[in-house]
VOGU-3710 file (C-alpha; in Angstrom, 3 decimals, decimal comma):
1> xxxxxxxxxx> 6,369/-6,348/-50,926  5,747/-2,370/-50,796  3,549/-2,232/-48,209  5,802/-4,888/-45,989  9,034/-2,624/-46,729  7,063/0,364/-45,660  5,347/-1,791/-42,387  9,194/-2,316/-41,326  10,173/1,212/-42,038  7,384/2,911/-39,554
11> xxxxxxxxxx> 8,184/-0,238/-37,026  11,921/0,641/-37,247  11,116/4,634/-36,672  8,736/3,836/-34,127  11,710/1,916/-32,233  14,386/4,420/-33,205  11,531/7,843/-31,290  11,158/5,183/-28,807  15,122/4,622/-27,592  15,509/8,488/-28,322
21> xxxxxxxxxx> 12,242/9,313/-26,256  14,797/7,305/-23,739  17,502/8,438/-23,764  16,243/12,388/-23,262  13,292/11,554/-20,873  13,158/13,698/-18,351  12,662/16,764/-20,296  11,089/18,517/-17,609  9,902/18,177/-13,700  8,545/14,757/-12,509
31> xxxxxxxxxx> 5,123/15,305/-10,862  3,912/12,645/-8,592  0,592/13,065/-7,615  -0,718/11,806/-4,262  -4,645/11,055/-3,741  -4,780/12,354/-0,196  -4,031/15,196/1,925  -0,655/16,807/2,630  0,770/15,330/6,027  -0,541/11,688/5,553
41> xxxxxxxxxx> 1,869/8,778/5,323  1,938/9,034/1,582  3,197/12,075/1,422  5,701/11,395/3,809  7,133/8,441/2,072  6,583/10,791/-1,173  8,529/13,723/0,360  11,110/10,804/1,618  12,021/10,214/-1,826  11,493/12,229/-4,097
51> xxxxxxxxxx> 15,069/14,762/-3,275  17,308/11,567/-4,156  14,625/11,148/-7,163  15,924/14,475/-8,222  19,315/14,194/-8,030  19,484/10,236/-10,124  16,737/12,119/-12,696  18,199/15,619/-13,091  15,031/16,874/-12,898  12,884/18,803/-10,753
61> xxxxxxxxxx> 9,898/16,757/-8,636  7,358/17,701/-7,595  4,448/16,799/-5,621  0,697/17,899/-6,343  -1,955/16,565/-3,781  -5,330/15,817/-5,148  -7,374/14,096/-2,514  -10,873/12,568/-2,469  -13,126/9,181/-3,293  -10,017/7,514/-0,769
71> xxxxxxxxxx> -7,492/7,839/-3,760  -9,611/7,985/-6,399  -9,651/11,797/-7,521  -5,546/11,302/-7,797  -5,802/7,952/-9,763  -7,974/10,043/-12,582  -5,705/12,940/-12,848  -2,646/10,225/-13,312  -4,844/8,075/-15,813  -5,818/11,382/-17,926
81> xxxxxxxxxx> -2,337/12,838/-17,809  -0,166/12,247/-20,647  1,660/8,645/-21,051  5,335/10,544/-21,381  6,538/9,424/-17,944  6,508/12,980/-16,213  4,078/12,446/-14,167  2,717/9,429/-11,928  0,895/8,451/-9,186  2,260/7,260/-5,576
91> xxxxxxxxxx> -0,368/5,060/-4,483  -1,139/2,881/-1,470  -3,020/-0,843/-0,635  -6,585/0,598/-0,682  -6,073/2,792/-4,435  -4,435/-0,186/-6,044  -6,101/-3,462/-4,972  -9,032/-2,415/-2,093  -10,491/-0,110/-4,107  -11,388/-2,168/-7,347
101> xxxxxxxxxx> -13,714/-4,210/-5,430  -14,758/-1,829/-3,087  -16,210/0,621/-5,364  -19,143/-0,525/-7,578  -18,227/1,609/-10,223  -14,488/2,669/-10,009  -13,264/5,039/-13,299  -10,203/2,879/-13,450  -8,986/-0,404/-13,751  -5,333/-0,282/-11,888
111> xxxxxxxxxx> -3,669/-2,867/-14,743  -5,664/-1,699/-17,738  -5,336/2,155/-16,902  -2,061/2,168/-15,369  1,811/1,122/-15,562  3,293/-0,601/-12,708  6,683/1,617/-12,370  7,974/0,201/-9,246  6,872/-0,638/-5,274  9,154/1,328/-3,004
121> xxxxxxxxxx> 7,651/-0,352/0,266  5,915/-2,501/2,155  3,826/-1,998/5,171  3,494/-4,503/7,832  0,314/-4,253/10,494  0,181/-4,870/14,228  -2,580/-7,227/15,922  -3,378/-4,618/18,918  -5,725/-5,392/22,123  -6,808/-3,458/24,969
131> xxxxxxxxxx> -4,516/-3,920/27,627  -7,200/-5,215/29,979  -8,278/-8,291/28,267  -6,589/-11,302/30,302  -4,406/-12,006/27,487  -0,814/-11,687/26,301  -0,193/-14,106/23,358  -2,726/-13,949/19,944  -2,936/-18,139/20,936  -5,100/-16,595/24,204
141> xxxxxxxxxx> -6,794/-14,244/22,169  -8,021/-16,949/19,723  -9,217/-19,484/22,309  -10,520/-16,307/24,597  -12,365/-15,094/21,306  -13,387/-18,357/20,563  -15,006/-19,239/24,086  -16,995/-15,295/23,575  -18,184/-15,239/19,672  -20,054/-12,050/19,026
151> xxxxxxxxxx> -18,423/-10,125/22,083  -15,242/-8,968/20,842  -15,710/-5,989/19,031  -12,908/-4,459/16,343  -12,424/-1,173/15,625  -11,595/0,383/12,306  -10,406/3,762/10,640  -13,474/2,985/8,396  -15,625/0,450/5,908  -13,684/-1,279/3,585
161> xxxxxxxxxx> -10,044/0,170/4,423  -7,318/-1,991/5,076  -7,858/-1,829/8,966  -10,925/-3,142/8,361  -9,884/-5,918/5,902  -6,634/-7,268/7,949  -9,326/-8,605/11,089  -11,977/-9,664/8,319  -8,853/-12,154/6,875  -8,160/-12,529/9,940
171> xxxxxxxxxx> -11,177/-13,783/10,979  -11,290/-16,246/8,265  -8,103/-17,647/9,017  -9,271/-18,205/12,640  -13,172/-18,943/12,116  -13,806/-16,294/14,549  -16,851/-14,060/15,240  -15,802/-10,865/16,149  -18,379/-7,625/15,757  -16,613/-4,581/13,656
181> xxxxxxxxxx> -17,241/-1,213/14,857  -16,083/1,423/11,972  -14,570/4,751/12,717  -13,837/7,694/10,904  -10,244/7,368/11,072  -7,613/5,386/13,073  -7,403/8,424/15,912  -10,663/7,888/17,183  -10,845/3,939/17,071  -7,529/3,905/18,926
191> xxxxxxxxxx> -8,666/6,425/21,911  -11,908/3,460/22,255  -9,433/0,790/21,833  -7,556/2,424/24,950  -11,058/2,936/26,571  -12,188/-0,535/25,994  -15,127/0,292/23,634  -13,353/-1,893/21,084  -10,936/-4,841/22,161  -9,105/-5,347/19,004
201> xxxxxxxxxx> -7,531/-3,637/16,114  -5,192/-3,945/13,112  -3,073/-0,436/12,874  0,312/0,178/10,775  3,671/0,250/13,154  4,823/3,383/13,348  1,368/3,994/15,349  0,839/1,225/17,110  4,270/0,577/18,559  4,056/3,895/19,893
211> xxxxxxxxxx> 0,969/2,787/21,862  2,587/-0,214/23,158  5,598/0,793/24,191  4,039/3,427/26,424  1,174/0,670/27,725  -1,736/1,989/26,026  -2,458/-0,857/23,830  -1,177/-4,340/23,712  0,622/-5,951/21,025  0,097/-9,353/20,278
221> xxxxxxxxxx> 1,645/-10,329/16,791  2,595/-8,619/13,638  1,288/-9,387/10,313  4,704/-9,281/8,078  6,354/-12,538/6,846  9,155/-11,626/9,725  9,753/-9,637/12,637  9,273/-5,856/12,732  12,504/-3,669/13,832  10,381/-1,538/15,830
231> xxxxxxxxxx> 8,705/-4,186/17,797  11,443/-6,619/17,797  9,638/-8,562/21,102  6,484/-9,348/19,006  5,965/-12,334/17,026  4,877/-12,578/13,650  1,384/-14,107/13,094  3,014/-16,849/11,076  4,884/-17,624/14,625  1,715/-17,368/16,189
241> xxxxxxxxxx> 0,497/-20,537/14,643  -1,094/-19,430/11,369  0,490/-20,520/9,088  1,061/-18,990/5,818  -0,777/-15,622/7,125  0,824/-12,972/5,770  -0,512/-9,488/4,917  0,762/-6,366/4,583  0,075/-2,841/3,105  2,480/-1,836/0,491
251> xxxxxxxxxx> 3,032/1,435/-1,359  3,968/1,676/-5,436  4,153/4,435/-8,497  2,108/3,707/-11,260  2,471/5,677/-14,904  -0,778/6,278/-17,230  -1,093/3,398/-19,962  0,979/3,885/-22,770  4,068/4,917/-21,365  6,768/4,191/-23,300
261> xxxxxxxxxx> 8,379/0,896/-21,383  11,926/2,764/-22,290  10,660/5,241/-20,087  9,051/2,761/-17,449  12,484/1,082/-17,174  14,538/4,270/-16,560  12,350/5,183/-13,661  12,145/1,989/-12,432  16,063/2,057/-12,460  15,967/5,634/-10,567
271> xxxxxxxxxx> 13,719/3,939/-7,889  16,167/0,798/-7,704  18,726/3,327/-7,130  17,374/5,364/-4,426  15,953/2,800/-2,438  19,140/1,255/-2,324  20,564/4,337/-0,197  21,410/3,141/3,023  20,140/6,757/4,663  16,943/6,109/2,576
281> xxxxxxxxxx> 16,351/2,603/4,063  17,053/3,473/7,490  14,502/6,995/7,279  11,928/4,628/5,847  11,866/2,210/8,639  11,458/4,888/11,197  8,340/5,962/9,457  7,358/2,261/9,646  7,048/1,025/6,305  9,855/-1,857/4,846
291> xxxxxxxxxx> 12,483/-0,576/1,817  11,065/-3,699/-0,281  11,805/-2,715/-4,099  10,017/-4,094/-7,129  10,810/-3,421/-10,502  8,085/-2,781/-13,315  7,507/-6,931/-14,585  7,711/-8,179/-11,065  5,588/-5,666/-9,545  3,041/-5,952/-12,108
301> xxxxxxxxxx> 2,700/-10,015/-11,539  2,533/-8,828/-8,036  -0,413/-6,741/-8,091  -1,875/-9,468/-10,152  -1,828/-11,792/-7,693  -2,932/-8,910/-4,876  -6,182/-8,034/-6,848  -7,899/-10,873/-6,361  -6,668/-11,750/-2,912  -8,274/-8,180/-1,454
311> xxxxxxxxxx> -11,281/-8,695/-3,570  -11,864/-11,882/-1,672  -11,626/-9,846/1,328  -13,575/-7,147/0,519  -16,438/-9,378/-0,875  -16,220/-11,872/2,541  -16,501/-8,013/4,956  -19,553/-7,296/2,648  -18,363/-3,605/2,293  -19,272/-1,954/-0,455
321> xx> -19,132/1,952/-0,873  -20,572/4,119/-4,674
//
């Protein structure tokens, strides 16, 4: 009877720290930490937020940059720091789901080592050709493709990224044989795109509709559920006859393990509440990425269900990087 009383007692103060951890948290700055350089879309949509973060948290944020390993240098510093919800990790596609099956051996598990806090985005991809290839609709560029297998070549920004794995699932959906030519970054497999060294590619929006719109490149379809804003012409793939093809990139923070879920649902909250800004919204679709809120639960049984469909990906490209 003694030890039960005393069981309930420690449960009960355990709650009791818990709602007061709460109710006080933040004590000090936020510090979201970014696992690539300064300048890169992340740290756009990171700089985006994070003054509206400020004002719901009363708090200082802050944003450190600790790039390397494609995410992986800022995932450690996040999983090491302590669970108290002051600092987190803004990750994208490749950190939380590529990654995990790219790497052979990873130093972190993304639902084992990590929170999900909330995703603040999604990130839709254009199907891009060059715009001498004799075709204008992705049906023509399937039956073209299909009537040449081995000599369409697709560029990349590199092995195993997402620019890689959109054509790969692509290419599965189809039955396709198209050759991929990796790059080291988007910049130079876009000028050989232009130049006809590579005939197809998969590239985020913001990029790509730039290209098209001044003729450079051709768009064909875009890989989000519905029509993008900035190429409002284009068809989704899903309109393009394959059906149920849907992938996009989406960004997310993440809080070490052990974070109080008190604290997990008051930053959750603060996300809910800036992304709900209409000035937000409308800044975040210029930089091409979709206001598409989660909160903690749902975004957690979404990455669940992400994990293994990029694994299946990555496994079907055959990339593998150490």
């Amino acid at each position: 009877m003694h030890t039960l009383l005393t069981s309930l007692l420690t449960s009960l103060a355990l709650l009791c720290s818990a709602a007061s951890w709460a109710q006080t948290f933040p004590s000090k700055p936020i510090r979201i930490v970014v696992g690539f350089p300064a300048g890169g879309p992340l740290d756009q949509h990171a700089r985006l937020l994070s003054d509206k973060l400020q004002a719901v948290l009363g708090q200082p944020v802050m944003i450190d940059y600790k790039a390397g390993a494609g995410g992986t240098v800022g995932a450690q510093e996040v999983m090491k720091a302590a669970p108290d919800g002051h600092t987190l990790m803004l990750a994208n596609t490749g950190v939380m789901v590529i990654n995990p099956a790219l790497y052979s051996r990873l130093p972190y598990a993304t639902l084992k080592d990590f929170v999900p806090v909330a995703r603040t985005a999604m990130q839709p991809l254009a199907l891009l050709v060059n715009t001498k290839l004799p075709v204008h609709t992705l049906k023509e560029f399937i039956r073209y493709t299909r009537e040449r297998p081995g000599q369409i070549n697709y560029g990349s920004a590199g092995n195993g990224g997402i620019s890689h794995l959109v054509p790969e699932m692509f290419k599965t959906a189809t039955g396709l044989f198209m050759v991929h030519i990796p790059y080291r970054g988007s910049a130079p497999a876009f000028t050989d795109l232009m130049a006809g060294q590579v005939q197809f590619m998969a590239e985020s929006i913001p990029q790509a509709a730039n290209y098209h719109k001044q003729g450079k490149v051709r768009a064909l379809a875009v890989t989000s559920r519905e029509r993008n804003p900035a190429l409002p012409d284009v068809p989704t793939v899903i309109e393009s006859g394959l059906k149920g093809f849907e992938v996009v990139g989406f960004y997310g923070f993440l809080a070490p393990a052990g974070t109080p879920k008190e604290v997990v649902s008051k930053l959750s909250d603060a996300f809910r509440q800036v992304l709900a800004l209409p000035e937000i919204r409308q800044r975040m679709t210029t930089q091409g990425a979709d206001p598409a809120f989660l909160g903690a639960e749902d975004f957690a049984k979404f990455l669940s269900t992400e994990l293994p469909r990029w694994a299946k990906a990555v496994q079907q490209s055959g990339a593998k990087l150490d």
